[in-house]
C-alpha positions in Angstrom: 152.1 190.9 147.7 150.2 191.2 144.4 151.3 193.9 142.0 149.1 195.0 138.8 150.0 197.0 136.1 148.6 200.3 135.2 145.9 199.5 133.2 144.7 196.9 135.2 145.0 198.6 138.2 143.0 201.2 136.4 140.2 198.8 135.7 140.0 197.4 139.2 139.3 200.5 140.8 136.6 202.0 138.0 135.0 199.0 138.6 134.8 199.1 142.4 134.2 202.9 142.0 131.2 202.0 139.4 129.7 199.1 142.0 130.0 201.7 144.9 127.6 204.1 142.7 125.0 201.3 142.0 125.2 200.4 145.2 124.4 204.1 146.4 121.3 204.4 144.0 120.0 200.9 144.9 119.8 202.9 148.6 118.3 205.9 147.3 115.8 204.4 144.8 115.0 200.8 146.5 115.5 201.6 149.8 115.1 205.1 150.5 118.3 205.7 152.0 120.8 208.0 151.6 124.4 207.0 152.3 126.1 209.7 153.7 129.6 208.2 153.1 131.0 204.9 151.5 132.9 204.4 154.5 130.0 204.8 157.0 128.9 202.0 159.4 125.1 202.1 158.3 124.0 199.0 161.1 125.7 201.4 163.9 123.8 204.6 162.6 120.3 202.4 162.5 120.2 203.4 158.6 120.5 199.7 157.6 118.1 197.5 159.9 117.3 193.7 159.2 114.5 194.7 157.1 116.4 196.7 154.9 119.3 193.8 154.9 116.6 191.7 153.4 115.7 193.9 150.6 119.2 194.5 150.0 120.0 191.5 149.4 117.3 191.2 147.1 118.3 194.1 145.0 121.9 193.0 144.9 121.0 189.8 143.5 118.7 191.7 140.2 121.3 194.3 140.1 124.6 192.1 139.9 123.4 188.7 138.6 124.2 186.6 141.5 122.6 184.7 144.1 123.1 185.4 147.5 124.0 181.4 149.5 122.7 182.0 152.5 125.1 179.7 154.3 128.0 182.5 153.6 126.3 185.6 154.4 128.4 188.0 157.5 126.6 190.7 158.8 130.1 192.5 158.8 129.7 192.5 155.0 127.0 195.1 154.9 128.3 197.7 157.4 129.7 199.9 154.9 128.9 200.4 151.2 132.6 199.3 150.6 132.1 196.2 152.4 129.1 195.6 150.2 131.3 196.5 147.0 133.5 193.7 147.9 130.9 191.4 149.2 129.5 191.9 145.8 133.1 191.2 143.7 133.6 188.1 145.7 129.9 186.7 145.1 130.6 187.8 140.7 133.8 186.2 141.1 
């Protein structure tokens, strides 16, 4: 197990809680959706079809400076705008 210390503990999680945010506008503004929670399933709901994956993707990759390798992409990734916060941490490395 992996401990941190305070402060960069502190830095971990305003960082996830500042890509959860951007990730909620990019909804809202790009997409026209609004999240009801960061921990709902948005394929299950039908909020998040594969049309809106698509432009999702897109906007991730302007928004966060990567690129998205298609090779590594898991639909499990996008279920929940936390799984798309970490998605997006592990593709900035």
């Amino acid at each position: 197990m992996r401990t941190l210390d305070r402060g960069t503990e502190y830095r971990s999680i305003q960082a996830a809680t500042e890509t959860t945010t951007t990730i909620c506008e990019l909804f809202a503004a790009h997409l026209a959706i609004e999240v009801p929670a960061i921990e709902a399933d948005l394929i299950e709901s039908g909020l998040l079809d594969s049309l809106a994956v698509v432009d999702l993707l897109m906007q991730l990759e302007r928004s966060f400076g990567f690129t998205v390798v298609m090779d590594d992409l898991d639909i499990e990734d996008f279920r929940t705008v936390e799984r798309i916060a970490a998605y997006v941490a592990r593709c900035r490395g």
